[in-house]
Structures are given as structure tokens and as C-alpha cells.
C-alpha positions in Angstrom: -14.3 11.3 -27.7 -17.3 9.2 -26.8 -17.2 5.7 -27.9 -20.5 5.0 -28.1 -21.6 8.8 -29.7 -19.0 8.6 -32.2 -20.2 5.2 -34.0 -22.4 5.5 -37.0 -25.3 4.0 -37.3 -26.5 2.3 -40.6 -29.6 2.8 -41.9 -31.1 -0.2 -43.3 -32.7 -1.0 -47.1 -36.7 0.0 -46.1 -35.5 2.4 -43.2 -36.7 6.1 -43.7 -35.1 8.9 -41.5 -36.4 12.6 -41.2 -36.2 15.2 -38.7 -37.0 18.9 -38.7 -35.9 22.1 -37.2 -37.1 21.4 -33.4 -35.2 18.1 -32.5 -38.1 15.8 -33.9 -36.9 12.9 -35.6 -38.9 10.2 -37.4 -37.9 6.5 -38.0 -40.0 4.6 -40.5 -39.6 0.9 -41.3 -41.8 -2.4 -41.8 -42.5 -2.8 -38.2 -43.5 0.4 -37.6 -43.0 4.7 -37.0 -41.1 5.3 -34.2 -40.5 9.3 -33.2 -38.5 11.1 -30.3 -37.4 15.1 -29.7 -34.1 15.2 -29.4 -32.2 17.8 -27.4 -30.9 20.7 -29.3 -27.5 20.8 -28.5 -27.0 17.7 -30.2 -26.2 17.9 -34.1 -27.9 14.9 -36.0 -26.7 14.4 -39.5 -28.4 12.1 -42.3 -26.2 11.0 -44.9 -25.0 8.5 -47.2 -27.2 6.1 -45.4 -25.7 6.6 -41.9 -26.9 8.7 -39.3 -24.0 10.3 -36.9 -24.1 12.6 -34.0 -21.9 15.1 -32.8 -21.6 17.2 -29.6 -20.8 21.3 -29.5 -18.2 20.4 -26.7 -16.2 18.2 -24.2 -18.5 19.1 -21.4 -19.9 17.0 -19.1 -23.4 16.9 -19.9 -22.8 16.8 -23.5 -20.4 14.0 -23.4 -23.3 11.6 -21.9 -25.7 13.1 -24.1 -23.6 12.2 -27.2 -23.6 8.2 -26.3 -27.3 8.4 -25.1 -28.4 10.1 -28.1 -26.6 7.7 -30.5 -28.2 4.7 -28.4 -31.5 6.0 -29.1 -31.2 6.3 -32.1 -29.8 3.1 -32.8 -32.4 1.5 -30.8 -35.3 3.0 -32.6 -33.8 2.0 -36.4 -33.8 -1.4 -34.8 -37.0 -1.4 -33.5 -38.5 -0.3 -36.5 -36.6 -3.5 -38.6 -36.1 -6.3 -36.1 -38.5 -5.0 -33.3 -37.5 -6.2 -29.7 -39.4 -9.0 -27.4 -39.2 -9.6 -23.7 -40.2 -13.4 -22.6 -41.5 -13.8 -19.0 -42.5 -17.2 -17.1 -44.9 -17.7 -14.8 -44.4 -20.6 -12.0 -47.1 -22.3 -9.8 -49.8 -24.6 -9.3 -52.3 -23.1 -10.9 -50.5 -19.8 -12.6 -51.4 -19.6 -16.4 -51.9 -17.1 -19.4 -54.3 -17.5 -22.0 -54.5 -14.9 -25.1 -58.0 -13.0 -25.0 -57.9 -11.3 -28.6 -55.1 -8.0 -28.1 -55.4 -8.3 -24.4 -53.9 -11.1 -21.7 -56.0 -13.1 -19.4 -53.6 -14.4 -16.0 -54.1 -16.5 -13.5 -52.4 -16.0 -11.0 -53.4 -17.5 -7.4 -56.0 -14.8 -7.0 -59.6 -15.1 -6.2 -60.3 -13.3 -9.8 -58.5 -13.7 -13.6 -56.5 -10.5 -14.1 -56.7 -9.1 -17.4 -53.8 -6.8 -18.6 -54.6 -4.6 -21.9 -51.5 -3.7 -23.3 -50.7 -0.5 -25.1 -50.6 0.5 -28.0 -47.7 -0.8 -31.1 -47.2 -4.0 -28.1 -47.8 -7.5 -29.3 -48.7 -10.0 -26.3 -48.3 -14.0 -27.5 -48.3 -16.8 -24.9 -46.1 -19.3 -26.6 -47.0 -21.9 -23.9 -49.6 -21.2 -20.9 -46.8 -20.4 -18.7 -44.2 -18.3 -20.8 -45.5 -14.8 -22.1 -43.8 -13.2 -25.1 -43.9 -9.0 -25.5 -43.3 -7.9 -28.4 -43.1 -4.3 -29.7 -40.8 -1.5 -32.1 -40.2 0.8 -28.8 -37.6 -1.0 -27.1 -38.4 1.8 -23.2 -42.6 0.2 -23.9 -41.8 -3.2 -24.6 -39.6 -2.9 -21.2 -42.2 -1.0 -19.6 -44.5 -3.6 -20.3 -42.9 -6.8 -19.1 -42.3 -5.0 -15.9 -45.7 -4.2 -15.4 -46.9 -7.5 -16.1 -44.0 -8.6 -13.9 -44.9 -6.9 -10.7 -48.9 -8.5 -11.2 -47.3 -11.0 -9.0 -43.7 -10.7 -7.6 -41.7 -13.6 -7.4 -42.1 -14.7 -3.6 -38.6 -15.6 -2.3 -39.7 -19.4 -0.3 -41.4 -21.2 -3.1 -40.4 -19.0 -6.0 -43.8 -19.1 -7.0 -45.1 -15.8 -9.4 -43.7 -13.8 -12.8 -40.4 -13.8 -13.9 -38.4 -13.5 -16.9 -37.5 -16.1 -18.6 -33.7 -17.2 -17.5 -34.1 -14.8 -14.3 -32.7 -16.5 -11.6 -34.7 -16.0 -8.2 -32.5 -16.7 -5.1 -34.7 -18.6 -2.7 -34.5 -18.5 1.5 -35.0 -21.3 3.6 -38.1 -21.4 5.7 -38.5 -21.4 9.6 -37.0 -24.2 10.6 -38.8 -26.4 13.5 -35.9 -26.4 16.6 -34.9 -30.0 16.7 -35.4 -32.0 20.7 -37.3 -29.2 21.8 -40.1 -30.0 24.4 -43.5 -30.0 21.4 -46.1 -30.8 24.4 -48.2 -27.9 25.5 
């Protein structure tokens, strides 16, 4: 039996749960409505304020659907109480973030400001100028999101100038090394 798939998952005070006959499930909470199809040959029971999952059988497809189904599931009842947040930092001279009503404003070394609109249900803060917070109930967005302010400008591996998340560790390489008593005259 799966592990994972065979947990309950409690469904918090404020948490509403409803699904109907094609797979479609609703999450309501305070931070939000949160909904996903799910696939049909998993059974999803509401009861007693838990929410468990079962599989038709000990095939392989259904026995990592069972834990992936249960994950999502979990993820979205915590998304719709707690929400998630990704931080990212931004080093260099010059590299900054500055909050422009919903949207973010970046510098980042280019010739021009690049402004990043985020989706909908996503919360961007800048906490300082050089750390970005983004916040959101879908924990696969809020994800999505900090990747593709990420890749706005990649971490470059001799300076570790550009975006990163906050703890990420960036493994630097040495640069070209001048040969030492070698003839410099031309």
C-alpha cells in the first residue's frame, strides 16, 4: 500500500471540499478557491472532515497515481489556508526590484527596466530591493513563477552575479588564469 496515498488528509476549520461526478474537485478557504480534475480511476471520499483516496488496484500506474493524487490534494487544502511563498535574491552592482502596484519593476544590468506582470491569485512583495517574495494558494504557479522570474537573469557562474533563490547555493569557476613567466612583450 502506498504510503503517501493511504494518509488522510484533514480538512481544516474554514476549509470547504466538493467535487462532482467528472473528477472536478473544489477547495475553498480564506486565501482562496483552488480547483483541479482528477483522474477517474481514483476514488475520492469526503468524510468526517478527512479527505482519503483509494486506488481500484496494485497496478503500476495506479499505485503512483494514489500518492500523486493525495499530494495534490494536500497541497491545495494548504494553499488555500497557509498559501505558499518562494523568496529569490538578486546579486550585483546595480541589480534591484522595486514594487510597481501588482506588477515588478527589475533591474537587472540591462540597457532597459524589465517589468514582469504576474498572474493571476500571485502576490509579488519585495521585502528589501534585492530579495523578492512570491506569494500565492497554487503551490505548481507560485513555482512557475519564481522560475520565470528566475531565468530573467541566470546566475552567471564567475561573478555569481543575477537571480537566485534565496539560500541557493551557486558554485562559482575560476577565471582564465594569466600563465605566470611567460614572455608578455609583443
Amino acid at each position: 500500500m502506498s504510503r503517501v496515498g493511504s494518509m488522510p488528509i484533514e480538512i481544516p476549520q474554514g476549509v470547504r471540499v466538493e467535487m462532482d461526478d467528472t473528477g472536478q474537485i473544489v477547495v475553498t478557504g480564506p486565501k482562496g478557491e483552488l480547483s483541479r480534475r482528477l483522474r477517474r480511476e481514483m476514488t475520492v471520499e469526503v468524510e468526517e472532515g478527512q479527505i482519503r483516496v483509494s486506488r481500484p488496484s496494485d497496478e503500476r500506474e495506479h499505485r503512483a497515481l494514489h500518492g500523486l493524487t493525495r499530494s495534490l490534494l494536500a497541497n491545495m487544502v494548504i494553499g488555500v489556508t497557509e498559501g505558499f511563498e518562494k523568496r529569490l535574491e538578486i546579486q550585483g552592482v546595480g541589480y534591484r526590484a522595486e514594487e510597481a502596484g501588482a506588477s515588478l519593476t527589475l533591474r537587472l544590468g540591462y540597457s532597459h527596466d524589465v517589468i514582469y506582470e504576474p498572474p493571476e491569485g500571485i502576490e509579488l512583495s519585495v521585502e528589501t530591493n534585492t530579495i523578492v517574495i512570491v506569494r500565492g494558494a497554487d503551490k505548481q504557479v507560485v513555482g512557475q513563477v519564481a522560475a520565470e522570474i528566475r531565468a530573467l537573469r541566470r546566475v552567471e557562474p564567475y561573478k555569481g552575479k543575477g537571480i537566485r533563490y534565496l539560500g541557493e547555493h551557486v558554485r562559482t569557476k575560476p577565471g582564465k588564469a594569466a600563465k605566470v613567466g611567460a614572455d608578455l612583450g609583443g
